[in-house]
C-alpha positions in Angstrom: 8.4 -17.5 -4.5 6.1 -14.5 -4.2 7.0 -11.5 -6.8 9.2 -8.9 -5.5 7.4 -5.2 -5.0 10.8 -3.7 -3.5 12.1 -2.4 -6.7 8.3 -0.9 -7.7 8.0 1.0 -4.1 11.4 2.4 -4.2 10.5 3.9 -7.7 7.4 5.5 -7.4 8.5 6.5 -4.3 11.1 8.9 -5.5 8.8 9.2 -9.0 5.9 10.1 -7.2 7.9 13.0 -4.7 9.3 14.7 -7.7 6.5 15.0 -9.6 4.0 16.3 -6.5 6.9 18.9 -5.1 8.8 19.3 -8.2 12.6 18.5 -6.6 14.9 16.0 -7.4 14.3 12.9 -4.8 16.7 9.6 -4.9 16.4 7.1 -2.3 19.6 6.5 -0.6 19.3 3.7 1.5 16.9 1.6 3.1 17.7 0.0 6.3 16.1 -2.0 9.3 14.6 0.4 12.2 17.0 -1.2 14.8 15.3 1.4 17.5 12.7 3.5 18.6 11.8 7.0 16.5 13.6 9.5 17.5 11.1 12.3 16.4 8.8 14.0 19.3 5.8 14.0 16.6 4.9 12.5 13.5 2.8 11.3 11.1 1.2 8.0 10.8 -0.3 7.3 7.7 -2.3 3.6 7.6 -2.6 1.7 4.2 -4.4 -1.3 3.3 -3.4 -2.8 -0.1 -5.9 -6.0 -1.5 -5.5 -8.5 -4.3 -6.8 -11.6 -5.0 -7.9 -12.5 -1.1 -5.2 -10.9 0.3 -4.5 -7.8 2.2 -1.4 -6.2 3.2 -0.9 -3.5 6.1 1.6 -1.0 5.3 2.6 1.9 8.2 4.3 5.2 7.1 5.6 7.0 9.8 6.4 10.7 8.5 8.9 12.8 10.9 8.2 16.2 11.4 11.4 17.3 9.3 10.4 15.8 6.2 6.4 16.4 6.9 7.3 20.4 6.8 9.1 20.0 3.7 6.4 17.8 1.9 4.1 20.4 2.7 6.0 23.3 1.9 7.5 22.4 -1.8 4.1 20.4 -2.0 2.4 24.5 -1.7 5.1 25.7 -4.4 7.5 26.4 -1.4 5.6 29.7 -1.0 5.8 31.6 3.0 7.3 29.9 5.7 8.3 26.6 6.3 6.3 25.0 9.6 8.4 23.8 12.6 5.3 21.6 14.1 3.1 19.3 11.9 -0.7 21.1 11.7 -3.7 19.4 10.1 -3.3 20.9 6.5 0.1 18.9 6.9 -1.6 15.8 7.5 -4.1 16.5 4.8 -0.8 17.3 2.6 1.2 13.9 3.5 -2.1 11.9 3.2 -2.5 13.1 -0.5 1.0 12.1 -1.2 1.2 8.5 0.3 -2.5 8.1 -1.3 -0.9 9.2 -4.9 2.9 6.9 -4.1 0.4 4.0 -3.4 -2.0 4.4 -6.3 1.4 4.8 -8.3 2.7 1.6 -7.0 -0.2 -0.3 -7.9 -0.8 1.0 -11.5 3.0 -0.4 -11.7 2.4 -3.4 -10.4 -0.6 -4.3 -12.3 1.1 -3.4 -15.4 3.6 -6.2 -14.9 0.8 -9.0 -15.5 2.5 -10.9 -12.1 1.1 -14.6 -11.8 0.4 -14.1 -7.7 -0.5 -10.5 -7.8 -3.1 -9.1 -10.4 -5.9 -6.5 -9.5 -4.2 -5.1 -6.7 -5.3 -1.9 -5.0 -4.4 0.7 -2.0 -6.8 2.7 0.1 -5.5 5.1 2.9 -7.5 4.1 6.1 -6.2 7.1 8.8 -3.7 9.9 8.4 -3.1 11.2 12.3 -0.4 12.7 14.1 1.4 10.5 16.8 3.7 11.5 19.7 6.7 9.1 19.0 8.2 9.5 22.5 5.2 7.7 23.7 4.7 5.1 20.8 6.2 1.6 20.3 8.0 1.2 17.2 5.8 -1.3 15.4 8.0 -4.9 13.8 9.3 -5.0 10.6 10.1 -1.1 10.1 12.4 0.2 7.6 14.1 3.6 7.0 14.0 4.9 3.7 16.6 7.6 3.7 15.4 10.2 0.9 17.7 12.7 -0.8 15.3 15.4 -1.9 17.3 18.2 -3.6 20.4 17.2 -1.7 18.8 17.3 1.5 18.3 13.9 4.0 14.8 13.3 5.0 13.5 9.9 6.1 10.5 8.3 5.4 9.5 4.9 7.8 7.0 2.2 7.1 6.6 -0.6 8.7 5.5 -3.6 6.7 3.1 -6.6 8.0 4.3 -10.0 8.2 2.4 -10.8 5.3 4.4 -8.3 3.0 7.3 -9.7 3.7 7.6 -12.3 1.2 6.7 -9.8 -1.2 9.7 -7.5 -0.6 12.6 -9.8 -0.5 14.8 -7.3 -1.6 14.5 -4.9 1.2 13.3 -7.6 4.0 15.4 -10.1 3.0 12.7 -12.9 3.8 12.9 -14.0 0.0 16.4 -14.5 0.1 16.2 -16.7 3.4 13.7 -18.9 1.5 15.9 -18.9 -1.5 18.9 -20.0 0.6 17.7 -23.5 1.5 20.0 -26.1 0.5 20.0 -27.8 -2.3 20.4 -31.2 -1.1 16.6 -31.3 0.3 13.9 -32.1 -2.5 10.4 -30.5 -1.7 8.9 -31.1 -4.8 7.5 -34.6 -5.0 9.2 -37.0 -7.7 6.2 -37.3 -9.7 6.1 -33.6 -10.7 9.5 -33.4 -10.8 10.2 -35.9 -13.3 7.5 -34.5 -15.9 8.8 -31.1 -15.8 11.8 -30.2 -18.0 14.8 -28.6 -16.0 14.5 -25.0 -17.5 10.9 -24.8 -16.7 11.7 -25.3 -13.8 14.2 -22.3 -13.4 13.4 -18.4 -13.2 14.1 -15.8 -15.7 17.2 -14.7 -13.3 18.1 -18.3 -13.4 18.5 -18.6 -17.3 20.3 -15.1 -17.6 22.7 -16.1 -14.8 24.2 -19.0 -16.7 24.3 -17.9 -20.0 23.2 -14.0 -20.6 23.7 -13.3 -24.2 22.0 -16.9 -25.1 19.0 -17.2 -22.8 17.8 -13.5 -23.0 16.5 -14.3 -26.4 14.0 -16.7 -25.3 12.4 -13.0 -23.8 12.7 -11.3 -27.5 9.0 -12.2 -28.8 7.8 -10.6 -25.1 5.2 -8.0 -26.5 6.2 -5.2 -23.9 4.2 -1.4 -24.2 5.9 1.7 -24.7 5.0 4.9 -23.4 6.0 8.6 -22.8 4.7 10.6 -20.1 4.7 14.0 -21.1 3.6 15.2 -17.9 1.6 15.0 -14.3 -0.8 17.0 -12.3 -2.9 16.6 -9.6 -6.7 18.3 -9.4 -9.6 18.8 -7.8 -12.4 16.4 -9.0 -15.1 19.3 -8.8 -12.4 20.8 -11.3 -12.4 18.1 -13.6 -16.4 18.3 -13.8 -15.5 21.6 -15.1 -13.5 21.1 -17.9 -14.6 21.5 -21.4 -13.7 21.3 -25.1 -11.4 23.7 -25.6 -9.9 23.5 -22.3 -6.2 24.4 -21.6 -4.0 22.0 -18.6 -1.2 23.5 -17.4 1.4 20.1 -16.4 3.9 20.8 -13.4 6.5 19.4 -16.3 8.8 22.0 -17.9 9.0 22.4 -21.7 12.4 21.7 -21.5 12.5 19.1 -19.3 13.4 15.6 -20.2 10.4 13.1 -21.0 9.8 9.7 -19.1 10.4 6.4 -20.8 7.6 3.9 -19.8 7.5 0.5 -20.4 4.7 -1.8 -18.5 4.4 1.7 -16.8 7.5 1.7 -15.3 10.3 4.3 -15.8 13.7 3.2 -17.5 14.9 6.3 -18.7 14.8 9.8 -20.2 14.7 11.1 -23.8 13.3 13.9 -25.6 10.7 14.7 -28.6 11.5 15.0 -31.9 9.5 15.2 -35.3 10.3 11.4 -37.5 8.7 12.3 -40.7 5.7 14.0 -39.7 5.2 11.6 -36.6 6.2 11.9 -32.9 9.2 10.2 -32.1 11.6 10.4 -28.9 15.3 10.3 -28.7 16.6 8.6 -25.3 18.7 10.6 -23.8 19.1 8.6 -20.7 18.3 5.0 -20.0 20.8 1.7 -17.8 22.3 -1.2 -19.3 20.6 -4.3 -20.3 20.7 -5.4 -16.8 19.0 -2.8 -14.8 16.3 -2.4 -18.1 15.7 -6.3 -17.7 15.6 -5.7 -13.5 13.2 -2.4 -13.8 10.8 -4.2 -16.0 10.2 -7.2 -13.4 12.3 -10.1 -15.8 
């Protein structure tokens, strides 16, 4: 069963959005593409995403709509907001897929997955497309964004090879999964020299008994972080910088901080001062369930 990247894209998704236009952005939904776009224009945005000898083709298809607003909160939300996509919008949506798909991969590496290790992204073309004219490619979904209240999709169409590795939102994991019992793939030899639990995935053990199997995971070394902030520069304006040299972070002083573990968010807390050392009191963060879920057990 390949690893499951649904949860990690829906994440930095949203992560990456509020940190690069500095709004609130939940994803909704995420649903099958049952028809064609309905947009006159968009933006097509290829990816190409490699571990081990793999690669994976990813296609976002940016409306218009949501384009102009990416670009406009993207600018500070300064002048007017655009009713056709330009070039500097392109240039705009192509920085922000690069930065969601460098995002997910710092994630996903963090995770230490036995089939996926090393992997990276690189943004092959950002063009705009007439959709009227297009065919909508296989295997698109619809990720409905709320970004400050306000509906915006966001469309990508996955390869067949990604499939696997987004059960949750393709639902090819869960076909695999649903094979009957009754039918023995594994030949008896292997069978019979492996004990029953090893056998059995983390979700497996927890399902049957929770509160007794979850601490055969309690000696898991896990890393704990706190991102104080984000920004995105200019590499001509990092060659600048100097001892002595002030950053300015789009993050608020008092804003909530992120709670990182394996690099992925699980909630928010706050600094305070533990005798004479940094410490951070949560002040948001899910049950034991969704911590366990976030953190890829």
């Amino acid at each position: 069963m390949a690893s499951d990247l649904s949860s990690f894209l829906k994440d930095e998704l949203s992560n990456t959005l509020e940190q690069l236009l500095s709004k609130s952005v939940s994803i909704d939904s995420v649903s099958s593409l049952e028809s064609p776009l309905e947009e006159t224009q968009c933006i097509e945005v290829l990816v190409k995403f490699e571990f081990a000898d793999i690669s994976l083709n990813w296609n976002f298809y940016i409306p218009t709509l949501t384009a102009t607003k990416f670009e406009f909160f993207m600018l500070g939300g300064m002048g007017d907001l655009k009713e056709h996509v330009d070039d500097e919008i392109v240039d705009a949506v192509n920085e922000i897929i690069s930065n969601v798909c460098g995002s997910l991969c710092t994630a996903v590496n963090a995770q230490g997955f036995p089939d996926i290790s090393s992997i990276k992204s690189e943004v092959t073309n950002a063009s705009i497309k007439n959709c009227k004219e297009m065919e909508t490619p296989a295997n698109t979904y619809i990720f409905d964004l709320s970004l400050d209240g306000e509906k915006l999709p966001v469309n990508i169409a996955f390869d067949s090879i990604s499939l696997p590795y987004l059960s949750e939102i393709t639902g090819v994991g869960e076909t695999l999964q649903s094979i009957s019992p009754s039918v023995n793939t594994t030949p008896n030899v292997i069978s019979s020299n492996i004990p029953p639990t090893s056998q059995m995935g983390v979700s497996s053990l927890l399902s049957e008994d929770a509160s007794q199997n979850l601490q055969l995971l309690f000696d898991i070394k896990l890393k704990l972080s706190v991102r104080l902030g984000t920004k995105n520069f200019l590499l001509k304006d990092i060659l600048r910088w100097d001892i002595g040299e002030i950053i300015e972070l789009e993050q608020m002083v008092n804003e909530p901080l992120d709670i990182l573990v394996n690099g992925v968010k699980i909630g928010e807390g706050e600094a305070v001062i533990v005798e004479g050392k940094f410490g951070l009191k949560v002040k948001s963060i899910g049950n034991d369930s969704t911590k366990l879920n976030q953190i890829g057990f």
